[in-house]
PDB file of N, CA, C, O and CB in Angstrom:
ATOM      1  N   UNK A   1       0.842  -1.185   0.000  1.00  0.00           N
ATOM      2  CA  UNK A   1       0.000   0.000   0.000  1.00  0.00           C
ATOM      3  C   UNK A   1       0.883   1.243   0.000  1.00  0.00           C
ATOM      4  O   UNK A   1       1.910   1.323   0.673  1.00  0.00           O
ATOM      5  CB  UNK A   1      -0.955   0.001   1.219  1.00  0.00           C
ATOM      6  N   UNK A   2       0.498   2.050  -0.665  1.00  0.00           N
ATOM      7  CA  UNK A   2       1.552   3.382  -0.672  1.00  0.00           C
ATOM      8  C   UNK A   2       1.038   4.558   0.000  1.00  0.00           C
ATOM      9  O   UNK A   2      -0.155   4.829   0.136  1.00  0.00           O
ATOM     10  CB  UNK A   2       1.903   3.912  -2.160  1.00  0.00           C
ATOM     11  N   UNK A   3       1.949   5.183   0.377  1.00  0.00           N
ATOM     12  CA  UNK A   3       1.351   6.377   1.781  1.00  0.00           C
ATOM     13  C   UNK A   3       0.016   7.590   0.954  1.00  0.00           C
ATOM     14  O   UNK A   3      -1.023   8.102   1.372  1.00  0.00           O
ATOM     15  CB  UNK A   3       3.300   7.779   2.519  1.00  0.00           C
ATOM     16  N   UNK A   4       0.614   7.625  -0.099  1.00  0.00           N
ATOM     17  CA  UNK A   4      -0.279   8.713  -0.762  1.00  0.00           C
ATOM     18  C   UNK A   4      -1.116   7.762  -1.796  1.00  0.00           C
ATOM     19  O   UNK A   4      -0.765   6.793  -2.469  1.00  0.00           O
ATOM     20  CB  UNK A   4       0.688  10.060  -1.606  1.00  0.00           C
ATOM     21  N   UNK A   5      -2.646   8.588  -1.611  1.00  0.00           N
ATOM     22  CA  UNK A   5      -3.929   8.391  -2.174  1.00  0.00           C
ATOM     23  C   UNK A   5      -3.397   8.999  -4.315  1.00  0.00           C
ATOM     24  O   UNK A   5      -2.666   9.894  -4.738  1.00  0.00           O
ATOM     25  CB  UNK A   5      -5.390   9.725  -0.944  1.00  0.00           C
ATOM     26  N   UNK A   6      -4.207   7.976  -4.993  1.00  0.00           N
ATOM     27  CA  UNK A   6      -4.008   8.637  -6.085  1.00  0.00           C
ATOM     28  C   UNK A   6      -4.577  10.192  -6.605  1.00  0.00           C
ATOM     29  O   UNK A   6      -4.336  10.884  -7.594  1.00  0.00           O
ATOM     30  CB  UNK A   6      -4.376   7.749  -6.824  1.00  0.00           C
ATOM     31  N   UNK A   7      -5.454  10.354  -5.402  1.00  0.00           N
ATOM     32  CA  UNK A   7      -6.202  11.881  -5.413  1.00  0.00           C
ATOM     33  C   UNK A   7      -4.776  12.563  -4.480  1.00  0.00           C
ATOM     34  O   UNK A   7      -4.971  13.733  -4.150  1.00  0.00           O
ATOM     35  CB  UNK A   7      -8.233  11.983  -4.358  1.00  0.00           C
ATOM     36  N   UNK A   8      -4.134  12.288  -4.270  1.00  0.00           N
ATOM     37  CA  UNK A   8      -3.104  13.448  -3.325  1.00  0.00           C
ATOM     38  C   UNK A   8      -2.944  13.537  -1.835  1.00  0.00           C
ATOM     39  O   UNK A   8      -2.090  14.109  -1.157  1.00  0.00           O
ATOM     40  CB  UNK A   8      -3.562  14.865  -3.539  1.00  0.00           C
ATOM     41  N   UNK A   9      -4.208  12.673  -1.436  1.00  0.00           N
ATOM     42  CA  UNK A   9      -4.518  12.612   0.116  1.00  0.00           C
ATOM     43  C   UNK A   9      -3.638  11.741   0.918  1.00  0.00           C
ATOM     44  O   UNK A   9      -2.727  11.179   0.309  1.00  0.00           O
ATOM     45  CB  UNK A   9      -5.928  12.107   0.375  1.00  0.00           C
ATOM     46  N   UNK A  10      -3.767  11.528   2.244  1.00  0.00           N
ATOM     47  CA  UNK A  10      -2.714  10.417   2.697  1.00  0.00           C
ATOM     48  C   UNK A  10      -3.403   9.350   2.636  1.00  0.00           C
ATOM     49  O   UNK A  10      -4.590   9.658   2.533  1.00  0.00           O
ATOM     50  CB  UNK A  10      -2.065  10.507   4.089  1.00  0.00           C
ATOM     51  N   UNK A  11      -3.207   7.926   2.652  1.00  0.00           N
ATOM     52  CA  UNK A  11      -4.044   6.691   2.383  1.00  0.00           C
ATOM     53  C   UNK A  11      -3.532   6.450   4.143  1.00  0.00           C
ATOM     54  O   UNK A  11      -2.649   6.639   4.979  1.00  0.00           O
ATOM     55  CB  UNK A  11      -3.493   5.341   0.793  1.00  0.00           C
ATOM     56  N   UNK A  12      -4.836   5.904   3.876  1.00  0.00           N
ATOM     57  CA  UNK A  12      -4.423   5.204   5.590  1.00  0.00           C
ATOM     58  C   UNK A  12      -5.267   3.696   5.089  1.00  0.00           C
ATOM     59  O   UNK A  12      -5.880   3.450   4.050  1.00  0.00           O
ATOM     60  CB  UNK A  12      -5.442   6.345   7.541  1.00  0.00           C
ATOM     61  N   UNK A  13      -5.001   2.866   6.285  1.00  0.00           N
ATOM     62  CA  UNK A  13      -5.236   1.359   6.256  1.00  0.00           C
ATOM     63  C   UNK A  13      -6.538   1.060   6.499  1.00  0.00           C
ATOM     64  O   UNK A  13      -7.367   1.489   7.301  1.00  0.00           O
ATOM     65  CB  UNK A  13      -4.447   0.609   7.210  1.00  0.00           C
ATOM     66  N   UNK A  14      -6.549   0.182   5.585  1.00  0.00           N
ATOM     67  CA  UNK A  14      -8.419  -0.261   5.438  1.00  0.00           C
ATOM     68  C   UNK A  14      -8.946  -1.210   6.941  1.00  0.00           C
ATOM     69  O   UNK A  14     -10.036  -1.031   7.486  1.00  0.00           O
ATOM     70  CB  UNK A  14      -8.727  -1.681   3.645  1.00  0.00           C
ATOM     71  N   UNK A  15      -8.034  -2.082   7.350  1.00  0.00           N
ATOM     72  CA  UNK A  15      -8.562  -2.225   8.422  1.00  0.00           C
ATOM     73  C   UNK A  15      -8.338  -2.153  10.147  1.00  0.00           C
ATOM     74  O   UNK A  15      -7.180  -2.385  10.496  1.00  0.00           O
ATOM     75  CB  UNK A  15      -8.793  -3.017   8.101  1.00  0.00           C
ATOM     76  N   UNK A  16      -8.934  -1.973  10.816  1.00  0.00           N
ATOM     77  CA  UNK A  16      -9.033  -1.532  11.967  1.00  0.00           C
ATOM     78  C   UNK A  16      -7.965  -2.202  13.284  1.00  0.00           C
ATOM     79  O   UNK A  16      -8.052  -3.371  13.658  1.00  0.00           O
ATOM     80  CB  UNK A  16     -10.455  -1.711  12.145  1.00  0.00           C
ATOM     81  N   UNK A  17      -7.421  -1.646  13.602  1.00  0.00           N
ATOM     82  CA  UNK A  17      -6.602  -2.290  15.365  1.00  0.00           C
ATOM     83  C   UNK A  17      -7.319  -3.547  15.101  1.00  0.00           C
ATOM     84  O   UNK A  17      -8.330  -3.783  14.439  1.00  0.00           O
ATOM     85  CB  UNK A  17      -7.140  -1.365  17.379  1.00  0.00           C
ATOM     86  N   UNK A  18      -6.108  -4.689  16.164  1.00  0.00           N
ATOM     87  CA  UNK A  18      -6.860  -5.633  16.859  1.00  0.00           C
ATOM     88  C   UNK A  18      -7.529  -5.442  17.940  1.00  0.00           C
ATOM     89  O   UNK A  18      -6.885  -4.839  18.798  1.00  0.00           O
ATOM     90  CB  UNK A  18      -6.253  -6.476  17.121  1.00  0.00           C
ATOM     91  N   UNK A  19      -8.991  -5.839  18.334  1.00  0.00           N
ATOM     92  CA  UNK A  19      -9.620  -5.709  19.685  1.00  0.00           C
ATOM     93  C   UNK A  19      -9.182  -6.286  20.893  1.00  0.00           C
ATOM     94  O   UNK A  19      -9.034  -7.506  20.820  1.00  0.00           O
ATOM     95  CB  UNK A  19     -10.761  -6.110  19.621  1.00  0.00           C
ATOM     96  N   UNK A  20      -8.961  -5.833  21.851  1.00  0.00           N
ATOM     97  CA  UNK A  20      -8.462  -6.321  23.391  1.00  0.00           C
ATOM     98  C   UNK A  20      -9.547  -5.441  23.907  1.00  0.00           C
ATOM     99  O   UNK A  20      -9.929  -4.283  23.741  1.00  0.00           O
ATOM    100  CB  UNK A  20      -6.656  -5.950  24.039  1.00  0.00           C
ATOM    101  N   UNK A  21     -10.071  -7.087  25.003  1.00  0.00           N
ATOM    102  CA  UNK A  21     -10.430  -6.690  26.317  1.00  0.00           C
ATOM    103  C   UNK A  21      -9.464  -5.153  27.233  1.00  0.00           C
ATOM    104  O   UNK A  21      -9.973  -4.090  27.591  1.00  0.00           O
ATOM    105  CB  UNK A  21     -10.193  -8.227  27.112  1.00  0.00           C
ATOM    106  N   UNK A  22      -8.383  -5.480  27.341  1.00  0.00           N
ATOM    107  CA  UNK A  22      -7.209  -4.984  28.035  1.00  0.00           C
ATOM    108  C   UNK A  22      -6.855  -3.923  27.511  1.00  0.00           C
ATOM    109  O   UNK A  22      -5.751  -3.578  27.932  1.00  0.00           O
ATOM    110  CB  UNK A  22      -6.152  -5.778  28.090  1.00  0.00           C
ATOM    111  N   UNK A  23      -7.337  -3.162  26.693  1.00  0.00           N
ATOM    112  CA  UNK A  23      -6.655  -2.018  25.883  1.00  0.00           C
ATOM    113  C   UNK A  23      -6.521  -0.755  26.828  1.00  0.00           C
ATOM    114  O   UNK A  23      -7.365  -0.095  27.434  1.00  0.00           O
ATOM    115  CB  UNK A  23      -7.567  -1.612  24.499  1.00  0.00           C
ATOM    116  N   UNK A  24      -4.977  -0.655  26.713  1.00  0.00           N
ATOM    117  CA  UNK A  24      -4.316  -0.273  28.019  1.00  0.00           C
ATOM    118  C   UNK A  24      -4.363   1.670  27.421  1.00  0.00           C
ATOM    119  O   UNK A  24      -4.360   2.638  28.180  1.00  0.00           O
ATOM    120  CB  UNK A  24      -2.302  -1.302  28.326  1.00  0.00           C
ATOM    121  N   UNK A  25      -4.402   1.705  25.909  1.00  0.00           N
ATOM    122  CA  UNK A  25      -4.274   3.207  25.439  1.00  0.00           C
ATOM    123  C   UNK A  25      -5.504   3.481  24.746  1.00  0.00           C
ATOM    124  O   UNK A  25      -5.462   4.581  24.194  1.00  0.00           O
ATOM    125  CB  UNK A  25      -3.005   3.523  24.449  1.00  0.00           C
ATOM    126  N   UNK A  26      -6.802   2.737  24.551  1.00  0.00           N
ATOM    127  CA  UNK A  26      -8.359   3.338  24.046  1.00  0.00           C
ATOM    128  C   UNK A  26      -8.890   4.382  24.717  1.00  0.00           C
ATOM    129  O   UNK A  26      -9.760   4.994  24.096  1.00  0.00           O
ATOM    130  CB  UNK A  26      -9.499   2.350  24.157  1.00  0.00           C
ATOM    131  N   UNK A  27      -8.556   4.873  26.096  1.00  0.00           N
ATOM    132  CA  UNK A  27      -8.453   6.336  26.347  1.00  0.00           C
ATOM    133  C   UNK A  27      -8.055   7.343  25.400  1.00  0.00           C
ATOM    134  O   UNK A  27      -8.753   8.098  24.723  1.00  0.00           O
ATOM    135  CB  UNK A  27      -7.654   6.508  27.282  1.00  0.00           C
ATOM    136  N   UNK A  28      -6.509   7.186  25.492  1.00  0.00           N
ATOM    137  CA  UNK A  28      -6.397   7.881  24.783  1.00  0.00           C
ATOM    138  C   UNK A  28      -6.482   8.246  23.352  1.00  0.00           C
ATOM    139  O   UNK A  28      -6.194   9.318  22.820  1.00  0.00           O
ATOM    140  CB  UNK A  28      -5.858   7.950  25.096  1.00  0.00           C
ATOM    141  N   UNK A  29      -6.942   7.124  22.817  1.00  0.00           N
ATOM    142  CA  UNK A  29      -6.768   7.032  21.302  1.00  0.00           C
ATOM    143  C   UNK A  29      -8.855   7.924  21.142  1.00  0.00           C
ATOM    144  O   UNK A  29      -9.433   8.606  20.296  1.00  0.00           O
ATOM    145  CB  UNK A  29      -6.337   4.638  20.550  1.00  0.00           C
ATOM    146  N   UNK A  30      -9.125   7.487  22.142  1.00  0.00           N
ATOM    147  CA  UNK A  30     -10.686   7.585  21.722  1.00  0.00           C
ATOM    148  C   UNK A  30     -10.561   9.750  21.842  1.00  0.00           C
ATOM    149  O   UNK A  30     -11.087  10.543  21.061  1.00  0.00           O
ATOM    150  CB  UNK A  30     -12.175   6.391  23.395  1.00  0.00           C
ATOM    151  N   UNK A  31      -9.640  10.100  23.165  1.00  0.00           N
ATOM    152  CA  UNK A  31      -9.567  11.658  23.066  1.00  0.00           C
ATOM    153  C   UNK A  31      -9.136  11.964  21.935  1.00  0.00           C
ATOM    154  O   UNK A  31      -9.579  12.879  21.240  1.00  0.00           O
ATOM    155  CB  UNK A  31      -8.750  12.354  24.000  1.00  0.00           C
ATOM    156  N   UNK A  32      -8.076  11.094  21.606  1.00  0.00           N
ATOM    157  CA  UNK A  32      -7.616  11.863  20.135  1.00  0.00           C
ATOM    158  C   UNK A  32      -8.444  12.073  18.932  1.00  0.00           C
ATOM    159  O   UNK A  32      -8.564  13.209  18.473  1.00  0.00           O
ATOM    160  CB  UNK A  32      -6.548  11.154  19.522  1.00  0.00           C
ATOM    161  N   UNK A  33      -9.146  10.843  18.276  1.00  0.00           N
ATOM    162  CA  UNK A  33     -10.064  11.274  17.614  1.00  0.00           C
ATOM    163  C   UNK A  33     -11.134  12.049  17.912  1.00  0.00           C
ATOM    164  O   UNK A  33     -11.457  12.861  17.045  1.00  0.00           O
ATOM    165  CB  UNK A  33     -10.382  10.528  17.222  1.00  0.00           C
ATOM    166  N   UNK A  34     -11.802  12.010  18.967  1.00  0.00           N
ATOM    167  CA  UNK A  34     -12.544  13.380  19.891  1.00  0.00           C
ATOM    168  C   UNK A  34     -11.936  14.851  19.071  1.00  0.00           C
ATOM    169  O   UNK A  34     -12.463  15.512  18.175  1.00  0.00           O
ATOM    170  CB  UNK A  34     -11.848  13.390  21.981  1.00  0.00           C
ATOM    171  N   UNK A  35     -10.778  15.014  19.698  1.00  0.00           N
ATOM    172  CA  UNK A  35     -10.170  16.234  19.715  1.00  0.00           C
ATOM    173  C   UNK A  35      -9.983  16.466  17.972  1.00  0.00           C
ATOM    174  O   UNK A  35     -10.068  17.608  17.521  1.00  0.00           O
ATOM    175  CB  UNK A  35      -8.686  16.184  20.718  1.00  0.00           C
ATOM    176  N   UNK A  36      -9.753  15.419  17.164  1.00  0.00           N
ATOM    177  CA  UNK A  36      -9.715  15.517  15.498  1.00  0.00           C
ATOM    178  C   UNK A  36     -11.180  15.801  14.996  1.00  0.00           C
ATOM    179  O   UNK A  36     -11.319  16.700  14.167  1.00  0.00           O
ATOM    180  CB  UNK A  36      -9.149  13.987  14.733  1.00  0.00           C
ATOM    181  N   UNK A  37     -12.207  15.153  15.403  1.00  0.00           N
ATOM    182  CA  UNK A  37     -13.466  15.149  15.264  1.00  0.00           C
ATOM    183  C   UNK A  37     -13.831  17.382  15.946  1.00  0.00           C
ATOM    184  O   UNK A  37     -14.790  18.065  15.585  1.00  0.00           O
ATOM    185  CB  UNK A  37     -14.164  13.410  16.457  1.00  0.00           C
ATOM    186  N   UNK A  38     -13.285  17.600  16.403  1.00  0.00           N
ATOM    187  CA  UNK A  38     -13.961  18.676  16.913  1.00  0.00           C
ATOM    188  C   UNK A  38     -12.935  19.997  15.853  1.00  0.00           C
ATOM    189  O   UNK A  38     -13.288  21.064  15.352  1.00  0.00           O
ATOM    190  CB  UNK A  38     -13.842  18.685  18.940  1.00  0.00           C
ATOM    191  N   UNK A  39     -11.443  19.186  15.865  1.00  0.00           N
ATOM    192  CA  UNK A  39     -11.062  20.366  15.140  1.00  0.00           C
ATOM    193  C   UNK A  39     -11.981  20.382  13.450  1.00  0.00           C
ATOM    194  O   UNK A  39     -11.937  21.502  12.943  1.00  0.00           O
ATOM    195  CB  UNK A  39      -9.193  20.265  15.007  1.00  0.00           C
ATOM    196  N   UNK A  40     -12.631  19.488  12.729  1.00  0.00           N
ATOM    197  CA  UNK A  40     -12.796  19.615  11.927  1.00  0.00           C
ATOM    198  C   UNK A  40     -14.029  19.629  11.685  1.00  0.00           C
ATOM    199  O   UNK A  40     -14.633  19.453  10.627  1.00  0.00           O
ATOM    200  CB  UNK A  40     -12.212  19.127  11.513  1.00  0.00           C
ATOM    201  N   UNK A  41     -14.472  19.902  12.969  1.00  0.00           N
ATOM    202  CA  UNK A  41     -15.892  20.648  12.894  1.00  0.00           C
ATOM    203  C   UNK A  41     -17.033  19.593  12.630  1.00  0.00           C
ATOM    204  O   UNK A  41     -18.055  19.864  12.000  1.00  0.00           O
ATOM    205  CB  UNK A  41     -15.921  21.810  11.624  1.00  0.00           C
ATOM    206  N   UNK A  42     -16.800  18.566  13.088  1.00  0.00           N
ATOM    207  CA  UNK A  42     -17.929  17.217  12.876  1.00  0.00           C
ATOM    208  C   UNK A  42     -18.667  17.114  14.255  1.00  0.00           C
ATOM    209  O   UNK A  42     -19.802  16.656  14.389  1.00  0.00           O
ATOM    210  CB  UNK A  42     -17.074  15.509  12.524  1.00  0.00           C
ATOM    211  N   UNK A  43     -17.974  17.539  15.136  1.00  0.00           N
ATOM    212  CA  UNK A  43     -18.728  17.485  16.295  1.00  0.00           C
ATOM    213  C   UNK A  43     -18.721  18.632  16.894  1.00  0.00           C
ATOM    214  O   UNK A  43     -19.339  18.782  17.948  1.00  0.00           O
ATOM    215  CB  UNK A  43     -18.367  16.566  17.133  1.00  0.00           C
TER     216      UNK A  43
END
């Protein structure tokens, strides 16, 4: 997979983390998209 989209954008990965019970950083990962979600005006 190559970092850049053929439109110019960044490509990111089609599929998702593995799930853990134990997920020791879904805090923080969940603020971060929070905080991405708000800078771009979706929430």
């Amino acid at each position: 997979m190559n970092d850049v989209c053929l439109c110019g954008g960044k490509a990111l990965t089609p599929k998702p983390a593995k799930f853990s019970i134990e997920d020791k950083y879904g805090a923080y990962r969940r603020k971060a998209k929070t905080g991405f979600f708000k800078k771009e005006g979706l929430i």
